[in-house]
C-alpha positions, -999 to +999 in steps of 0.1 A: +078+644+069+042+652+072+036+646+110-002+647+107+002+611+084+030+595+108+021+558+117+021+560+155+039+526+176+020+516+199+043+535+228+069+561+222+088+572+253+089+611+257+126+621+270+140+652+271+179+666+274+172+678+312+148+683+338+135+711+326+132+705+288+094+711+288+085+675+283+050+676+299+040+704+281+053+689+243+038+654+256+006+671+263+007+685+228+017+660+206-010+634+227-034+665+214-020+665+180-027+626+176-061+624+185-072+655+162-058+635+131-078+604+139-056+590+163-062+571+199-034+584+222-035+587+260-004+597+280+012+580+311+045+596+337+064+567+341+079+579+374+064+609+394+081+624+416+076+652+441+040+648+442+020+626+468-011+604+458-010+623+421+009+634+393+011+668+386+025+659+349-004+641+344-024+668+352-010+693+331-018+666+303-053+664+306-053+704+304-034+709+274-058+681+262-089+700+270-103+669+288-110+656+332-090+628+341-098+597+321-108+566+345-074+551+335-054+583+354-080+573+391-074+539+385-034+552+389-026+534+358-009+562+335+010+576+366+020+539+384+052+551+405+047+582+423+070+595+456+072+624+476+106+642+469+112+657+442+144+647+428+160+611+408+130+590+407+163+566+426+169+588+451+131+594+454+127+555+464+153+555+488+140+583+508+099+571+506+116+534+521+106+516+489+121+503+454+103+516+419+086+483+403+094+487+370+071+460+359+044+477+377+051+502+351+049+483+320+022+460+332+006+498+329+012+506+299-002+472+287-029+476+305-039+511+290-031+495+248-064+479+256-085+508+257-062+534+236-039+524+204-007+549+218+006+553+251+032+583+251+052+574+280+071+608+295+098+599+317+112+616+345+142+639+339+166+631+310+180+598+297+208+593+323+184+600+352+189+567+381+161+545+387+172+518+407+209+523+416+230+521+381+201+512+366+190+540+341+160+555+321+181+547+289+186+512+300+145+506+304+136+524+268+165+500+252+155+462+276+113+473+266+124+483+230+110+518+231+112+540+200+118+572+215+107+611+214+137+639+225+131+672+237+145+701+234+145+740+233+164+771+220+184+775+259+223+781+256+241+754+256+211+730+245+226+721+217+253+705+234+227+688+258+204+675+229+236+659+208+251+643+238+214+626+244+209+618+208+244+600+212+233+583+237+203+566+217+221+559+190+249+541+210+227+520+227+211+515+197+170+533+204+149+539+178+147+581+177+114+588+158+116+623+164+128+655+182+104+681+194+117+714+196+100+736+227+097+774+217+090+783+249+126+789+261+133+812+231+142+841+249+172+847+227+159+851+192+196+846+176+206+817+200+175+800+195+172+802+154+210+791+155+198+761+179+169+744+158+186+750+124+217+729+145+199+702+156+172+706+127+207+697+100+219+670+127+191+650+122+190+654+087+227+636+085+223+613+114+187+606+116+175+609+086+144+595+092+131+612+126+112+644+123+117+676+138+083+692+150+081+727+170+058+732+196 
């Protein structure tokens, strides 16, 4: 698939198979690669945590975008949820003394569709991460009928990690558009060719219609 001619949904959920996957950075990216092929993206952090009064997610954005924050980032509406501790974005609540509003959050990402035709929507940790007490990420993508993005990178035992999440989407039945694949955890050249030809032939028998972009 020819990424530079994808037809964009209006919001696509960025997850990634842990923590530390390097979803701000590809989110960042892709938002980049969107609006240099005609596109109209903006990004939002559906839950920041760690961080008090901004997102530091956000932030990292707008640099790999090349651009200040946009009005829509001071008028708090592509970072809605933020608490101190950083940790679940359930746990997070709990120990700030208040509950996440998750329609806060998608009157958000409403509000931002008037002034940009796709929000990519990065979530906080992986698919399984709490938000409000059994309540998952996985379970807000599937009730707000999010297509979704995963990613992943060359680590050991990632490709265990990435087909366990891509399970996971396909069970509760999300729409995976793609996989982005972060080269910046390559610090095993053998490991991490054996990891995205893996996950590059996965796809290619059980999504056979997502793509598979490097970044």
């Amino acid at each position: 698939m020819d990424i530079t001619e994808f037809s964009w949904p209006e919001k696509v959920f960025i997850t990634g198979i842990d923590t530390d996957a390097g979803k701000s950075y590809a989110t960042g990216h892709l938002a980049n690669l969107i609006n240099s092929t005609g596109g109209n993206a903006i990004t939002m952090k559906m839950v920041q945590t760690g961080n008090d009064g901004y997102s530091e997610d956000i932030a990292v954005h707008r640099e790999i975008m090349g651009m200040e924050l946009a009005e829509a980032d001071k008028k708090s509406l592509t970072a809605p949820e933020i608490f101190t501790y950083p940790c679940s974005p359930e746990l997070a609540a709990r120990i700030d003394g208040r509950e996440i509003d998750l329609n806060k959050i998608t009157s958000a990402s409403e509000a931002l569709l008037n002034e940009y035709s796709t929000v990519l929507i990065e979530g906080a940790g992986g698919l399984m991460v709490p938000l409000k007490g059994q309540y998952l990420t996985i379970d807000y993508i599937r009730e707000n009928k999010l297509p979704a993005i995963l990613v992943t990178n060359g680590k050991l035992g990632s490709i265990s990690h990435t087909l366990l999440a891509l399970y996971a989407l396909k069970k509760y039945g999300i729409n995976l558009i793609g996989v982005i694949y972060n080269t910046y955890f390559d610090y095993d050249k053998i490991i991490a060719e054996d990891t995205r030809n893996y996950i590059r032939r996965w796809l290619q028998t059980h999504f056979e219609d997502a793509f598979f972009l490097e970044m």
